[in-house]
Each structure stands twice: as C-alpha cells, then as structure tokens.
Steps between C-alpha positions, in 0.01 A plus 500: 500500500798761539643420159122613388458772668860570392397512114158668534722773678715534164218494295373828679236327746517696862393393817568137420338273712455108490256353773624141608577268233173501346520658137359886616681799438446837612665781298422867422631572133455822273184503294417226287167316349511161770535233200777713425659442876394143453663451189792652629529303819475133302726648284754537780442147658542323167837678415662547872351165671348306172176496665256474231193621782163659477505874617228661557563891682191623708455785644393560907180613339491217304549261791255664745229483228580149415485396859178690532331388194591112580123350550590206723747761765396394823340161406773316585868551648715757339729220392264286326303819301774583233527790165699407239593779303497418109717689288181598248124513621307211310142507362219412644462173279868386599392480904167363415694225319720473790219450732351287339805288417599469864095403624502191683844480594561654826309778731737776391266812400651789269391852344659687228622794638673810385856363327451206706335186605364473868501156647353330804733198532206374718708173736835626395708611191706155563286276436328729219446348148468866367869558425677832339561302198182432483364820510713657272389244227151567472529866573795517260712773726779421790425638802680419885241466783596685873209389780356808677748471798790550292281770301430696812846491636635636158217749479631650885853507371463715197528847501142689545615799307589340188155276444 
C-alpha cells in the first residue's frame, strides 16, 4: 500500500490515503470528469503493479447517496447488505434479466441502483451463489462490491468539503 500511495503521489494525487488492505483509496486530485480519474488510476496499477483491476472513483456524495438509496439498509447486518459499484449504469432490461436469471437460487435480494447494484446477501456473501462474475455477465459491466460497514467507514473518512 505505500508503493501505491507512492505512485498516485507522482501522478499528482494529494492527500493519499489507503484504508487497510482492502482495495479503497482516498485522494483529492485537480479537476477531472471521474471516468477520467478512474481511467487514470487502472492505468497506474496495470503499468506500476500489473494489476489489471476494476476502478471505479466515487465521490463522498456519491457514497452517502449510495448508502442512502440502498433499499435493503437496515434489513440485515451492515456486512451482509453490500453496493457494488459498476463501472457503467446498465438498463433496465439487463437487471431484469439478472433477476430473473438468479430466481430460485438463493435468498439474496438486489435493486439497480445509481452506477451500481445493491445486494442483500441474505445468510451470508460466503455461501452466496450470486458471485461478481456473475453479475458482471448478465449486466455486461465490472463493478467491485463494498458492504455498508466498509461504505460508512469510507464515507466518515473523506473530506466533507470536497463532496
């Protein structure tokens, strides 16, 4: 994480900061459309770590109304109640397919959201049948899921002024 942080730096991203080893960065960074910053950042991972990885840059905004618009937040624990972000918003039609793809198999619950995919893991994301890969199949996007918990926590980090 401090040889990430380390190139982000160089590549003019301030206020660099990586939370655990989980994947989430927080960075302020001059002006720029966010599928610009995402491009940028997988751009950096494939040529400094060859990390071919899904990026997908969110505002605090972005998180709090994510969090807030999840249907199934306080249904079940923090951990099990996830958003995966998707790195373009898919049509209706692709998450009705989706749905109606994964009926039957498992309790999991989900709701397209804005630029993501909310999911009640229902019993657990462990023993879940409704994987990433999955997901990103029928909705033809990637995407990379945080549960509210870690959503939260990153939400209280960021910076207030800069939503």
């Amino acid at each position: 994480m401090e040889d990430l942080r380390g190139a982000l730096k160089y590549e003019d991203f301030e206020d660099v900061e990586t939370i655990v080893a989980s994947g989430n960065v927080l960075f302020l960074h001059p002006e720029r459309p966010t599928p610009g910053l995402s491009e940028k950042l997988a751009f950096i991972l494939r040529e400094e770590f060859a990390i071919d990885s899904v990026v997908c840059v969110r505002s605090r905004a972005e998180v709090v109304a994510a969090i807030a618009e999840n249907p199934f937040r306080g249904e079940n624990a923090d951990s099990i109640v996830h958003t995966m972000w998707l790195t373009r918003q898919p049509s209706p039609q692709q998450f009705a397919d989706l749905d109606a793809s994964f009926a039957g198999r498992g309790g999991e619950r989900m709701a397209l959201g804005t630029g993501a995919l909310h999911i009640d893991y229902g019993e657990g994301v462990g023993s879940s049948k409704l994987t990433g890969a999955f997901i990103e199949r029928k909705l033809d996007t990637r995407g990379t899921a945080r549960n509210l918990r870690s959503l939260q926590r990153i939400a209280d980090k960021m910076d207030h002024d800069d939503a």
